[in-house]
Every structure is written in structure tokens, then in C-alpha cells.
N, C-alpha and C positions, 0 to 999 in steps of 0.2 A: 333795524332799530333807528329812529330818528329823534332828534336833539328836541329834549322837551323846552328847550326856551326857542330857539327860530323853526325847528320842525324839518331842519334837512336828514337827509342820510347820512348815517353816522358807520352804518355795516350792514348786510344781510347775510344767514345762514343761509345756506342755497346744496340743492342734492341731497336733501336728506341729512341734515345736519353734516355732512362729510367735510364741507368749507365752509369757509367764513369770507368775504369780499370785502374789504374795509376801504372806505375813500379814504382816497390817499391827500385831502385838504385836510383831514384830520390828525395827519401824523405829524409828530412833533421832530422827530429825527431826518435827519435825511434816510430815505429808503437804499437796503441794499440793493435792490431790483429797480431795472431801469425797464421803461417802454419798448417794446420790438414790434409795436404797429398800432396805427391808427383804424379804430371800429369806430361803425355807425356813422363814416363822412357823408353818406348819403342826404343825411339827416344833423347836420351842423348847421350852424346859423351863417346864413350868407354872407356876412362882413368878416366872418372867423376865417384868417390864413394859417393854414397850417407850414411852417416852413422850415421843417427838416427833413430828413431822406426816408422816413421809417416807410414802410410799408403802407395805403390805404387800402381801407374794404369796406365794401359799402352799408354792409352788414357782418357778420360775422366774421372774424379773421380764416383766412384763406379760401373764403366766398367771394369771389365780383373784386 
């Protein structure tokens, strides 16, 4: 589902309805889940530092 006035993602059902993925710019609360790894650093924007100790993967977590 994407936000009908700027058009970002808002959440996607994914697995056959089983989850729901909600970007987490949307939440209003602080979340109780924190990060345990960095996906897709393959593919980040060259000037972006990433600079805490999580884990990176180039693609999938526990891939590369």
C-alpha cells in the first residue's frame, strides 16, 4: 500500500497474506524491535556510512 498524497510505501502483504512489512518511517511509537542486521549494503548509496557493528549482507541476511 503506498501513501496516496506523496506515493511512498506505507506496508506490503507478502507470503500470501501470512505478514504484513510496515516501514518503520511510518510508525509513530518508538518500536519495540530493534535492527540485527544491515540488507542489501551491496546496493546502498555510495556517500551512506553505515556506522554501527550490526551485521552487513550484501543481499539477504546471512547471504555474502
Amino acid at each position: 500500500m503506498h501513501c496516496g498524497r506523496c506515493g511512498s510505501l506505507l506496508y506490503s502483504v507478502v507470503r500470501d497474506g501470512q505478514f504484513v512489512h510496515v516501514t518503520m518511517g511510518t510508525l509513530v511509537d518508538d518500536p519495540a524491535i530493534r535492527p540485527t542486521a544491515h540488507i542489501f549494503v551491496g546496493s546502498k548509496a555510495p556517500w551512506f556510512t553505515i556506522t554501527d557493528e550490526l551485521p552487513q549482507y550484501e543481499g539477504h541476511a546471512g547471504v555474502g
